[in-house]
C-alpha positions as CSV (number, residue, x, y, z in Angstrom):
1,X,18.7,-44.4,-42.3
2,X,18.2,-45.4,-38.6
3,X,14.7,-43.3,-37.3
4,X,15.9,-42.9,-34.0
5,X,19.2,-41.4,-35.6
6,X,17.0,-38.6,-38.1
7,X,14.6,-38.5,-34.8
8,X,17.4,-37.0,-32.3
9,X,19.2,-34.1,-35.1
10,X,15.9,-32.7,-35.7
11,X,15.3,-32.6,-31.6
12,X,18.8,-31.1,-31.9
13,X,18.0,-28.5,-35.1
14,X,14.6,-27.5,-33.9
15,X,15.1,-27.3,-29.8
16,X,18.1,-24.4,-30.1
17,X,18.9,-21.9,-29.1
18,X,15.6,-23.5,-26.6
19,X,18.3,-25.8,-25.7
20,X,21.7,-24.9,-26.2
21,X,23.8,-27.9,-26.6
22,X,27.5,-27.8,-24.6
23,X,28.6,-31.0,-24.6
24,X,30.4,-33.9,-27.8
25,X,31.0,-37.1,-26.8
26,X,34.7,-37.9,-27.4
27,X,35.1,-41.4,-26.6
28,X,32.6,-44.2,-25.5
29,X,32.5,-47.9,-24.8
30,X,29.7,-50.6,-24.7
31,X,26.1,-49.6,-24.5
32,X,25.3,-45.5,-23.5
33,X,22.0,-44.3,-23.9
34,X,20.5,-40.7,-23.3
35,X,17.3,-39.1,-23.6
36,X,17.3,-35.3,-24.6
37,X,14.7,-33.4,-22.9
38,X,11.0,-32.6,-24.0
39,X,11.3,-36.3,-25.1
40,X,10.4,-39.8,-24.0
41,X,12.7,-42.2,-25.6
42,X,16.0,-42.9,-24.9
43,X,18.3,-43.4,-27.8
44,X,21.9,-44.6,-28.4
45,X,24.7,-42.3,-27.9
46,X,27.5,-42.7,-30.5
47,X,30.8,-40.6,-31.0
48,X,30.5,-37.0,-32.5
49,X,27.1,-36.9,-31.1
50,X,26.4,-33.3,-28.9
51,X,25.0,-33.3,-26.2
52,X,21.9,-30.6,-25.1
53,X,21.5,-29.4,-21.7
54,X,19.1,-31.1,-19.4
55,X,19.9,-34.4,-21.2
56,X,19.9,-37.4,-19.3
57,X,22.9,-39.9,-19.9
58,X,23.1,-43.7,-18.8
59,X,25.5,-46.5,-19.1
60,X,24.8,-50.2,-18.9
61,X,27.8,-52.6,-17.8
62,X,31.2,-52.4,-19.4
63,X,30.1,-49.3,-21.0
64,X,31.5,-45.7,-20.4
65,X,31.1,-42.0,-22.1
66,X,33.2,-38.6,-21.9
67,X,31.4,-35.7,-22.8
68,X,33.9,-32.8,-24.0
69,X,32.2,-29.3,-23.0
70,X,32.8,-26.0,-24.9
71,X,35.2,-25.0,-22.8
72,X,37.6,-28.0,-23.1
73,X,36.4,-29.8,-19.7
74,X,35.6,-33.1,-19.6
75,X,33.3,-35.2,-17.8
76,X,33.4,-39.4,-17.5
77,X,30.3,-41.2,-17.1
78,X,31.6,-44.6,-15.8
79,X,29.7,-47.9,-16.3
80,X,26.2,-48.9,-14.7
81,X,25.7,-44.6,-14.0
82,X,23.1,-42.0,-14.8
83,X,23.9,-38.5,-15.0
84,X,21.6,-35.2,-15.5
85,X,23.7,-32.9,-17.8
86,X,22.1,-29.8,-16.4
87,X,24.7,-27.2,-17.7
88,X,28.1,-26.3,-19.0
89,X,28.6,-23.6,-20.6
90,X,31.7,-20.7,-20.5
91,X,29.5,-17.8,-19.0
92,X,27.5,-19.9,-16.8
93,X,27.5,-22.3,-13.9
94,X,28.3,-25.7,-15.0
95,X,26.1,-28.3,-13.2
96,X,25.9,-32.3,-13.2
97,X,23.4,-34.3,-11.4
98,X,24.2,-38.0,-10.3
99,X,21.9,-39.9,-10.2
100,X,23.2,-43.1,-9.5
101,X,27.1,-44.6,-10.1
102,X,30.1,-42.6,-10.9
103,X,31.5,-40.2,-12.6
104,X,35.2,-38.5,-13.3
105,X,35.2,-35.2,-14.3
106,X,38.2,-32.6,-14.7
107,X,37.1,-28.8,-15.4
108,X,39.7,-26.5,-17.4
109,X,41.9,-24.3,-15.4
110,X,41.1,-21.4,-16.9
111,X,37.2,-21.6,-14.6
112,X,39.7,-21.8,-11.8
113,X,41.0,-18.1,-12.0
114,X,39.0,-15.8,-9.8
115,X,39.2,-19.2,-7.1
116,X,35.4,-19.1,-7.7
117,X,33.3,-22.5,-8.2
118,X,32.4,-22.9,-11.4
119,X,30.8,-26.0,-11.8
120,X,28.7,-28.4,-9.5
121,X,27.9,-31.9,-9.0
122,X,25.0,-31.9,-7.3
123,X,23.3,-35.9,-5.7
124,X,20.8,-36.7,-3.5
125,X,23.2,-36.5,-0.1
126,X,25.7,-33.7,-0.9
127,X,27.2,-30.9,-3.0
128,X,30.3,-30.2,-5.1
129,X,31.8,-27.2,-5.5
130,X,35.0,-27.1,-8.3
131,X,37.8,-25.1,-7.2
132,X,40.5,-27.1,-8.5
133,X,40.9,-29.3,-11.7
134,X,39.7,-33.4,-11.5
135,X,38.0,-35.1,-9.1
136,X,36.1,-38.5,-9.1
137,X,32.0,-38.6,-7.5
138,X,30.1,-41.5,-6.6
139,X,26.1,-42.0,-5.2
140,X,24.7,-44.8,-4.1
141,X,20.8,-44.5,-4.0
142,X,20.0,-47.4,-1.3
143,X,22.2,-46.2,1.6
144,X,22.4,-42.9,0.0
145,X,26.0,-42.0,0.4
146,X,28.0,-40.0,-1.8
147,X,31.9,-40.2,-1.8
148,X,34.1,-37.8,-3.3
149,X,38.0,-38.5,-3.9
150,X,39.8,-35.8,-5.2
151,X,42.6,-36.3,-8.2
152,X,44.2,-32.8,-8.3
153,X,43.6,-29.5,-7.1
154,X,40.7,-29.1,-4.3
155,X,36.5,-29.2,-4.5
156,X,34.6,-27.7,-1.5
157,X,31.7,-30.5,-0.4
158,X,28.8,-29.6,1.8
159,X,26.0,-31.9,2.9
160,X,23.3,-31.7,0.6
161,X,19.7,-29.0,1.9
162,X,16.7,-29.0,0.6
163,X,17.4,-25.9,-1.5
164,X,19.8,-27.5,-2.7
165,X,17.7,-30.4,-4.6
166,X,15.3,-28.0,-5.7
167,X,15.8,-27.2,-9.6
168,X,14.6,-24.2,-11.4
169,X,14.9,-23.3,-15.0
170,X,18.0,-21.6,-13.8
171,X,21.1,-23.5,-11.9
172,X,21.7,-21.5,-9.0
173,X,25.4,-21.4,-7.6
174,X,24.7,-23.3,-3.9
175,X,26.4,-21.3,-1.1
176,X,29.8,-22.7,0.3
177,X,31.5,-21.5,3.4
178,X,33.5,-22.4,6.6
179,X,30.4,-23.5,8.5
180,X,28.9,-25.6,5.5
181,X,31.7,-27.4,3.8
182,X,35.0,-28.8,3.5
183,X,37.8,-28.3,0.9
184,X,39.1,-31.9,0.1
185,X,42.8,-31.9,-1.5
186,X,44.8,-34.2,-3.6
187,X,44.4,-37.7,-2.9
188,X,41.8,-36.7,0.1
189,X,38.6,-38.7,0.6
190,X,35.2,-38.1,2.0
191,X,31.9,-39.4,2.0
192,X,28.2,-37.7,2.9
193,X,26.0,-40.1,4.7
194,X,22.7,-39.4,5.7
195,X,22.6,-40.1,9.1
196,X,25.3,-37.8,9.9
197,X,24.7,-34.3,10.0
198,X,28.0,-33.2,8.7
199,X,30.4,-35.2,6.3
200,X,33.1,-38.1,7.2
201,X,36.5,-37.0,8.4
202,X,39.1,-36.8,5.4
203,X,41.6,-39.6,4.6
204,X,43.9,-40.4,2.3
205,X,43.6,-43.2,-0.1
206,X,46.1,-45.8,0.2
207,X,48.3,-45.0,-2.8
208,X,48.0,-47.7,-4.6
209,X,44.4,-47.6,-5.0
210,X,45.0,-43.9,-5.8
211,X,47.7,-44.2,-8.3
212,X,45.2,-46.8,-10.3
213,X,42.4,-44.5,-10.4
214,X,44.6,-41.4,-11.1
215,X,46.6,-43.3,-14.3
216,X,43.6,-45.7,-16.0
217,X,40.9,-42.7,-16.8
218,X,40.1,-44.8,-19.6
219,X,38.6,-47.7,-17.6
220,X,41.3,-50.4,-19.1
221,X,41.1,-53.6,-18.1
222,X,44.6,-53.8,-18.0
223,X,47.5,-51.6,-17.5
224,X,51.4,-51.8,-18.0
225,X,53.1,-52.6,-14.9
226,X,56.0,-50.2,-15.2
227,X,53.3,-47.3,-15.8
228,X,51.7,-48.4,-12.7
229,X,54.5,-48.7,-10.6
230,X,55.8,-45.6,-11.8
231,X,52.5,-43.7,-10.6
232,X,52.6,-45.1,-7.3
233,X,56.1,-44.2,-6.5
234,X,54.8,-40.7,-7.5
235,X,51.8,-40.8,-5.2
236,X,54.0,-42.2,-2.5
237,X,56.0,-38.6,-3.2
238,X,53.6,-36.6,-3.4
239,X,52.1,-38.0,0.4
240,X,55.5,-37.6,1.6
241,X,55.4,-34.1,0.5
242,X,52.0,-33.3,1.7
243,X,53.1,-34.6,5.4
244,X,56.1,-32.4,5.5
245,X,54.1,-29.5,4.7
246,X,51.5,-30.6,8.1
247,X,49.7,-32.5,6.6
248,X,48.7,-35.4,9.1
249,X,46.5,-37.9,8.9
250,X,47.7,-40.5,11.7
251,X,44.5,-41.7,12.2
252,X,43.4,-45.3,11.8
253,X,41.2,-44.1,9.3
254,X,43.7,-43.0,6.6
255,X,45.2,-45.4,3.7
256,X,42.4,-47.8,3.4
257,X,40.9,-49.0,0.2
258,X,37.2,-47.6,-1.1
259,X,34.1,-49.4,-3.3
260,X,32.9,-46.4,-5.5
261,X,29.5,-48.4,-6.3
262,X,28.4,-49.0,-2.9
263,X,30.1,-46.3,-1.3
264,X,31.8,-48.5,1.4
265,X,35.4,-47.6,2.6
266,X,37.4,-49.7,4.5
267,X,40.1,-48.5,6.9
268,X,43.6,-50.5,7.8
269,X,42.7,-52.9,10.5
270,X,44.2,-52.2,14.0
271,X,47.4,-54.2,13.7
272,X,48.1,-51.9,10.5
273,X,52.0,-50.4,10.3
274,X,52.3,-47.0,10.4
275,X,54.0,-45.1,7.7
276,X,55.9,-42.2,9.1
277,X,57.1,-40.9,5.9
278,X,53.6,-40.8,4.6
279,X,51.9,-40.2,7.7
280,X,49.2,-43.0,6.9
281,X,48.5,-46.6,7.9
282,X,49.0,-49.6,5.2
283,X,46.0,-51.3,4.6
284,X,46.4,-54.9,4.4
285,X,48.2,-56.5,1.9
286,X,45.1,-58.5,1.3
287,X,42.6,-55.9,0.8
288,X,44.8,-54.3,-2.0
289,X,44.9,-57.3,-4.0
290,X,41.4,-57.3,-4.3
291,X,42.2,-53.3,-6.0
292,X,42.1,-54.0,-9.9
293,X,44.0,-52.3,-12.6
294,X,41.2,-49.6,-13.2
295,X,41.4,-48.7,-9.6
296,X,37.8,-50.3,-8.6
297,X,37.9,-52.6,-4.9
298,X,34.4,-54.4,-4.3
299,X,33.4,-54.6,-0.7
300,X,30.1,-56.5,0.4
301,X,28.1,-55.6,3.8
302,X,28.0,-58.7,6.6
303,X,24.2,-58.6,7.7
304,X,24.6,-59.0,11.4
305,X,27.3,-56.9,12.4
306,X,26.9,-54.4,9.3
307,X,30.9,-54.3,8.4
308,X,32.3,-54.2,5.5
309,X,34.1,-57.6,4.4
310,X,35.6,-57.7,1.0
311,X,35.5,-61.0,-1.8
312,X,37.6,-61.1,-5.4
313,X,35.4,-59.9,-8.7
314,X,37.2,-62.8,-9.4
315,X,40.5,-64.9,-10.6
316,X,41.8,-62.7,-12.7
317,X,42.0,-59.4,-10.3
318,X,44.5,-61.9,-8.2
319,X,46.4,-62.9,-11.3
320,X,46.4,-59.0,-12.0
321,X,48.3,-58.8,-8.8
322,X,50.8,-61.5,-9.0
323,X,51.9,-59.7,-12.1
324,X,52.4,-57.0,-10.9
325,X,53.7,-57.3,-7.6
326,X,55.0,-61.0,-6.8
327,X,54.0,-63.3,-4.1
C-alpha cells in the first residue's frame, strides 16, 4: 500500500475534530498536490480524497482540482495555482487564500440569504467578499495584481490592508462598505493593482471571451461550436439587457480581452466600433482569435513602452478559430 497514501488518513483520523475537514475533491486532472497542515510533505491529491482546513493545494501544468464543500459549493483550482483552503464550513466564514494563479469558485445560494458575505478570497493585493453565486479570481505575485471577473450574481472587492493579511486561528469576516469596495456584477471586470490606491474602473468583458469562460468550467481543450455560439448569443442578451436597465459602459475601456495569469487586460484600440446595443467597444477581431476555447488569452509586456502586446499559444488556438468562426 502507497506510505504517503496510509501517511495522509491517519493525519486525517488523528488531527479531527483539531482539524475539521470541509472539503472532497470531485473531479481532478494532471498532477495536484497538497500538504495538510502540521505537516511537511506534500502528497498527491486523488478523487474522493477530503480535504482539512488550513490545507495547502497546488497544481502543476495541465492539471486542475474542484473541491466540493459541505454545503454543496464548489471551488476550482485551475492549472499552475496554489490555494490556502482556510475555511468552509455551514456555520462559519468560508475563506480561500490565493496564493498564486487562479481559481473559479461558485458558493451555494442558500449563504446568499441574509445578503451577508459568506465566504472570502483573500490575496496579497485585495479582498473578496461573496454576495452572489460564481465568480472567477486571479493573482499574480510579480506585478502583484489581482483580477476579479464575475460569472453570476455580484462579489464586493476592496483593496487589500494590512489587517487584512494578518491571519489568526480564527478567519475574521473583513469589513466591506461604500467607502472601501465595489460590488462587481455579471460579466463586470476589475483588477487591484498596487500602485493604485483604489481598484480599476469596471468593464465588461468582450462576450466572447466571457461566454468561453462562463460555458468550459471544466478547462476543455475543446468545445462544440454550436454550444459556444449559443452562449455568446446569450451573453450578447444578457449585455443588451443590462444597458437597457442603465447600465453604461461607453468607455474605451469596456469589451477588451484579459490574461488571467499575468493579470494584463487589454482594452479595444481607438479605432474600435461601438456597439450601441451593448453599450461596449469590439475589441479587435485579432485579439479574439488569440481567445481559446477554455476562455484563456495570453498577453506579453513590451519592455520599453510597458504595453501589453499579444502572440498565439500557438497554431492550434487559430485553427480553433477558423472552426468556429470562418475567415
Amino acid at each position: 500500500m502507497n506510505k504517503s497514501f496510509v501517511k495522509y488518513w491517519i493525519l486525517l483520523i488523528f488531527s479531527y475534530p483539531l482539524y475539521s475537514y470541509h472539503g472532497v475533491v470531485v473531479k481532478m486532472k494532471g498532477r495536484v498536490t497538497i500538504l495538510p497542515p502540521s505537516t511537511t510533505a506534500a502528497d498527491q491529491l486523488n478523487v474522493d480524497d477530503k480535504v482539512l482546513e488550513d490545507s495547502s493545494v497546488v497544481t502543476n501544468k495541465g492539471a486542475f482540482v474542484r473541491i466540493k464543500m459541505s454545503d454543496g459549493s464548489t471551488l476550482t483550482v485551475k492549472p499552475n495555482s496554489k490555494v490556502v483552503v482556510r475555511s468552509f464550513q455551514k456555520k462559519k466564514i468560508g475563506m480561500v487564500k490565493l496564493i498564486k494563479g487562479v481559481v473559479r469558485t461558485k458558493v451555494h445560494k442558500a449563504l446568499n440569504r441574509k445578503k451577508k458575505n459568506k465566504f472570502i478570497v483573500k490575496t496579497r493585493s485585495a479582498v473578496m467578499g461573496v454576495r452572489g453565486t460564481e465568480f472567477v479570481t486571479s493573482f499574480h505575485p510579480q506585478s502583484q495584481k489581482t483580477t476579479l471577473l464575475t460569472i453570476e450574481g455580484e462579489v464586493a472587492m476592496k483593496k487589500a490592508q494590512k489587517s487584512d493579511l494578518i491571519t489568526g486561528a480564527k478567519p475574521e469576516t473583513p469589513d466591506f462598505n461604500k467607502s472601501n469596495s465595489q460590488v462587481i456584477s455579471r460579466g463586470q471586470l476589475t483588477q487591484a493593482m498596487p500602485e493604485k490606491r483604489s481598484l480599476a474602473k469596471p468593464v465588461k468583458l468582450a462576450p466572447q471571451q466571457f461566454a468561453s469562460v462562463r460555458v468550459n468550467d471544466d478547462f476543455k481543450p475543446e468545445v462544440k461550436k454550436e454550444e459556444l455560439l449559443k452562449e455568446i448569443e446569450k451573453v450578447e442578451g444578457e449585455y443588451a439587457e443590462d444597458a437597457k436597465a442603465g447600465e453604461n459602459f461607453a468607455t474605451q475601456d469596456s469589451g477588451g480581452v484579459v490574461d488571467f495569469y499575468q493579470g494584463e487586460y487589454l482594452k479595444p484600440n481607438q479605432k474600435a466600433k461601438f456597439n450601441e446595443k451593448l453599450k461596449i467597444y469590439e475589441a479587435d477581431e485579432n485579439l479574439i482569435k488569440k481567445v481559446n476555447p477554455k476562455g484563456e488569452f495570453q498577453a506579453t509586456l513590451s519592455k520599453s513602452a510597458n504595453e501589453a502586446t499579444t502572440e498565439r499559444y500557438n497554431d492550434t488556438v487559430n485553427e480553433q478559430y477558423q472552426k468556429y468562426f470562418g475567415d
